[in-house]
N, C-alpha and C positions, 0 to 999 in steps of 0.2 A: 593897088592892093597892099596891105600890111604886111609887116610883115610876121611871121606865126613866133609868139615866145620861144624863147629857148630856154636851155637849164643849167645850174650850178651843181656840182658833183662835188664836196666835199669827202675829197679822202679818196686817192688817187692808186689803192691799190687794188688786186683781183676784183674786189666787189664793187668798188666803184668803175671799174674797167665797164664790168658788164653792163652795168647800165650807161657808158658812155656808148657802147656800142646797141644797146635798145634802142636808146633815140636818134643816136647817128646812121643808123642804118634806115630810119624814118626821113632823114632831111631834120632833124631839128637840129640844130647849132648848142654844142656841148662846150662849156669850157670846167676846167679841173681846178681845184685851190687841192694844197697841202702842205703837210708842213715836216714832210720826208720825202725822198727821193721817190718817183711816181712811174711804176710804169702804166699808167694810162694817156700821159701825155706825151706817149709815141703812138698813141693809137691813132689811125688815118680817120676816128671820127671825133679826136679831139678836134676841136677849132681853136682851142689854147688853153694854158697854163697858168696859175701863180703859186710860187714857193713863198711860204710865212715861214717865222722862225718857230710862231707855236701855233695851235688850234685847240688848244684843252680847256681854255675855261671859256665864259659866257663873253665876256671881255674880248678877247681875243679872236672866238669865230666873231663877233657881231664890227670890229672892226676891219677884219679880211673882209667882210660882206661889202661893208660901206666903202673900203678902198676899190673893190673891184667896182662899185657901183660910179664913182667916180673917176675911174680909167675908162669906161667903155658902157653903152646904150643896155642894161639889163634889166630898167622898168619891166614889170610882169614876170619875168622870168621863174622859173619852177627850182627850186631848194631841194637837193636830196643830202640829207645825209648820214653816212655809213658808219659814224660810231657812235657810242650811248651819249660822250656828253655832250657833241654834239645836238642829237635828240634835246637833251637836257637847254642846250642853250636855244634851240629854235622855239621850244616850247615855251621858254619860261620867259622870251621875248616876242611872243607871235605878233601880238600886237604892234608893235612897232618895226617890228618888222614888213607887215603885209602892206606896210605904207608905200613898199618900193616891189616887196617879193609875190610870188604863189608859193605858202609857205604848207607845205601837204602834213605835217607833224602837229597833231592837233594841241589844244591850252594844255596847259600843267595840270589841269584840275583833273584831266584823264590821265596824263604823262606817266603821274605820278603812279600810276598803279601799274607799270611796268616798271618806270626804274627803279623801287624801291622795293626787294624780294618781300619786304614783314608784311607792305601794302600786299603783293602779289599773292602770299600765302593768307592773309588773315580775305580778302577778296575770295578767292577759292575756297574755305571753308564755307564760308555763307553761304556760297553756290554748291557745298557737297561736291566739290573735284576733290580727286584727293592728292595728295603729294607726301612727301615724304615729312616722316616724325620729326618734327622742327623743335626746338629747345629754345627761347631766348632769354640769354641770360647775360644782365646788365654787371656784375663783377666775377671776378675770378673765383670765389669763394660759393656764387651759386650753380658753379659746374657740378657741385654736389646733387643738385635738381636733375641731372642728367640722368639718367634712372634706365637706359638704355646698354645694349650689350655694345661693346667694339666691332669692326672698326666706326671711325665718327669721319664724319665732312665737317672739317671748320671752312667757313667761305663770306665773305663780306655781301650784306647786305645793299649796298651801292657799287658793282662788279669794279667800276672805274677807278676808285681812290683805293681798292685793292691792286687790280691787275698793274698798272703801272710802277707802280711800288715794287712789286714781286716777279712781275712775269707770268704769273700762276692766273688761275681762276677762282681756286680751292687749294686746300692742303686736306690730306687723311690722314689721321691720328690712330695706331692700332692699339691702342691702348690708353686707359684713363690719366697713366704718368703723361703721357707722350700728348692727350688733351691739351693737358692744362698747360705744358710748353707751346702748344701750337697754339693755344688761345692767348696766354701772354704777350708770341709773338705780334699773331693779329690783331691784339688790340692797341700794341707800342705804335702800329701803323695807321690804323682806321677810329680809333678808341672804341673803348668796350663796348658801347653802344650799336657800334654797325657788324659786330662781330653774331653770326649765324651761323649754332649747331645744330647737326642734322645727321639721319641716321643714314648710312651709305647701302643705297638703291644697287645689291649685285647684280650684275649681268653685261655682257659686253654687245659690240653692233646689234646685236639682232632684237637688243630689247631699247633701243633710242629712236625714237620719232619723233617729227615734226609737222608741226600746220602752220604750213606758209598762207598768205590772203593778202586780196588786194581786198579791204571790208570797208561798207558803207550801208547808211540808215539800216544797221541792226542787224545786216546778210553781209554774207561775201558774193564780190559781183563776180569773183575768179579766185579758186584755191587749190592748194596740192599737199598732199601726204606724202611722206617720206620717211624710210627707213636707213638713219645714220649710221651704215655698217661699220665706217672706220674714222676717228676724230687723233686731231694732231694737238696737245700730247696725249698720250693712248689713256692714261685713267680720267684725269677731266680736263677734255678736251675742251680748247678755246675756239676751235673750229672744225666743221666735217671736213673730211677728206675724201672721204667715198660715198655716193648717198643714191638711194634709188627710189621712184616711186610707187608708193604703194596705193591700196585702199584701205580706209582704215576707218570705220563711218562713229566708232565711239571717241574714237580721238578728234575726230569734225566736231560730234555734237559738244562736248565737253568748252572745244575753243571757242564756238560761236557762243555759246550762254556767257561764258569768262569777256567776247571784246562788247557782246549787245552789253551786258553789265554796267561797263563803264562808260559806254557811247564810245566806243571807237571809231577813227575813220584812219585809215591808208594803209599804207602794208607796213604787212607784220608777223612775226613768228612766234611760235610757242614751241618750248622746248618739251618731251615729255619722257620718260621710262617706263619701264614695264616691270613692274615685280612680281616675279616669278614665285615668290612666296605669298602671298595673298593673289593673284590675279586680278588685281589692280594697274590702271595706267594714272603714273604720277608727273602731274607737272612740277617743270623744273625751273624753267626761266619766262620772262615774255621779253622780246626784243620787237622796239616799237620802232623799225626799221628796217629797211633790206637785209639780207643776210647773205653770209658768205657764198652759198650754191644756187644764187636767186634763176642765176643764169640758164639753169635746168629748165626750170618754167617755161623759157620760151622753146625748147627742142620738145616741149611733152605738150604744147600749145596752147600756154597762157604766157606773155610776154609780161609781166608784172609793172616792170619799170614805163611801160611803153603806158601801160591801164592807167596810173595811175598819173601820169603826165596829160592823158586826153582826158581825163574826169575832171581836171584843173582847168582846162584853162576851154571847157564845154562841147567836146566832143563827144559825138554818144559812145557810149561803152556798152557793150555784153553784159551780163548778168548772170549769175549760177551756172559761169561754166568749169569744169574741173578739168585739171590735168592727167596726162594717159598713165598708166599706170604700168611699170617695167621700161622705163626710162633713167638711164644713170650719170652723174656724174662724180669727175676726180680732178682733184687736184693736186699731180704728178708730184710738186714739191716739196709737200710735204704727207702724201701719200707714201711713195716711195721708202720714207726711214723710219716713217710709223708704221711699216709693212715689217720691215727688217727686225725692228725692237720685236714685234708680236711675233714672225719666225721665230725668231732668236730664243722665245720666252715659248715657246710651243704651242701658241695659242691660237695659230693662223695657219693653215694646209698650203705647202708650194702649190697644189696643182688650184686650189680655189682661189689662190691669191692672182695665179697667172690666168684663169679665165676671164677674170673679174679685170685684167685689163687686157684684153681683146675685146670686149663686147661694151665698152664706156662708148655713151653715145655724146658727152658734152668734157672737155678741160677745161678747165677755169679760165686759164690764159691763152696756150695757143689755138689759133682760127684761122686756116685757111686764107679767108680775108682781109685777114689784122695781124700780120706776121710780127710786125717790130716788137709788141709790149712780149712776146714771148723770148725772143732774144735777148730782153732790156731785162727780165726777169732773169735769165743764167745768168746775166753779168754782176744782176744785183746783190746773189743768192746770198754770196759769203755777208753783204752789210745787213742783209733781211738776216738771215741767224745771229749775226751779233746783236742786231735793233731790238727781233722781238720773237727770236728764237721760231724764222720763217713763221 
């Protein structure tokens, strides 16, 4: 008898955790690449490790791939992985890659219409979603075209070759001086061209949601709605912290017309707001990806990682099943001092913030079953805030 593939986990932290434990708690054989300190490779479903010195460009993942290929039997084996350029390199090499892999990150030709926000928003206009008042403008001098009131979102149209640079996701500008400093800055770093203003979506948790999917031929064969009450750092967040699921069926219909559009296939998130000034829901990002509280899915009973591993490699799958809804998850680490700042700033109620963890039904990291990566995480904490500000 064969024996059944197993899978490569690229990016060995919270997120990739969970999905090591999706398929290790299946019997599939998981092993972790990264190119930081990882707590998934304490986890009792890792079956191993390898530390790179980098994984950010195309180069780089696609030669970690071949070196593991070359240390140990992972013909067929299934590809996840957990950050954008990642996505970006599996994509833009599928083809040769799929000569060795099960590569679930579909051609560039669709990629491209997540990792690129102008793809992302000028996509949604055709389709009538709406998103927020976008501006692009190619020199500093046509910030004059900006014609909107303060405050403004300056934020890179490629998240990647901003976030690392800065740490940030975005910057807010409350003012047309304080713009055109913050667009200078942005484009000393990204050049002018990847630099994207936009007008700032007010509202805190209760106006952020998500449509998570496992999508395939045009449907989602399994999806979840979510309401992102709490995100670490608290104005734009790089990740939820606190997330519960809801029902939300105009925020389904919206995401599925946005992934049939472009032929989508595997999982993937859409970011969206709610603006409370027009009563519209606006898209904000697409992440062609796992994402950071994938893990939720499987307590609310869709295992996502698991779906999208048995579609691969011809296991029957489910179909149009959704996730329950009043199912939460947190993540304690950086929950906790984005809890503090919104106290602090009077924007959070002690007694809702302490209900809200007594009744969490999923943490990110620690499990019962999988104690170490939750210890490996205290010990980490202080290099994770220096690395990448937890």
């Amino acid at each position: 008898m064969s024996r059944a593939p197993g899978a490569i986990v690229i990016g060995g932290d919270y997120q990739g955790l969970g999905i090591v434990r999706s398929l290790g708690r299946r019997g599939v054989e998981v092993i972790v690449l990264d190119d930081e300190h990882s707590i998934s490779r304490h986890s009792r479903y890792a079956a191993g490790s390898y530390r790179f010195r980098d994984l950010r460009t195309d180069e780089q993942t696609m030669k970690a791939l071949m070196t593991v290929a070359w240390r140990r039997d992972v013909e067929g084996w299934v590809v996840y992985p957990t950050r954008e350029e990642t996505v970006a390199a599996l994509s833009r090499h599928r083809a040769e890659l799929l000569r060795h892999f099960r590569i679930p990150t579909p051609d560039w030709s669709v990629t491209q219409w997540a990792w690129d926000k102008r793809n992302t928003y000028d996509r949604a206009a055709e389709l009538g979603i709406p998103t927020p008042h976008t501006w692009h403008v190619s020199s500093e001098d046509e910030l004059e075209t900006v014609d909107g009131e303060p405050p403004y979102v300056i934020k890179p149209a490629v998240k990647e070759h901003f976030f690392y640079a800065t740490g940030c996701k975005a910057w807010q500008a409350n003012s047309r001086d304080e713009l055109r400093q913050r667009f200078r800055a942005a484009a000393a770093i990204v050049g002018t061209e990847e630099v994207v203003v936009q007008e700032l979506v007010p509202g805190d948790g209760d106006t952020q949601l998500g449509y998570c999917a496992m999508f395939k031929d045009d449907a989602p064969l399994a999806s979840m709605v979510v309401k992102r009450l709490r995100q670490h750092p608290v104005d734009f967040g790089r990740a939820s912290t606190f997330v519960r699921t809801i029902e939300a069926p105009e925020v389904e219909e919206m995401s599925i017309r946005f992934l049939r559009s472009i032929g989508y296939y595997g999982l993937v998130e859409l970011e969206y707001k709610y603006d409370q000034r027009d009563g519209s829901t606006k898209l904000l990002d697409v992440n062609a990806r796992t994402w950071g509280y994938h893990s939720l899915g499987q307590r609310a009973g869709v295992d996502f990682p698991y779906l999208l591993y048995a579609d691969l490699i011809g296991l029957p799958v489910p179909s149009g099943v959704e996730a329950r809804p009043g199912i939460s998850w947190i993540r304690l680490a950086t929950d906790l001092p984005t809890a503090a700042i919104e106290l602090a700033r009077r924007r959070l109620d002690w007694a809702a913030y302490l209900r809200s963890l007594r009744v969490f039904d999923v943490e990110s990291v620690f499990s019962p079953d999988d104690l170490r990566p939750g210890f490996a995480e205290l010990a980490l904490l202080p290099y994770l805030a220096i690395k990448r500000g937890i």
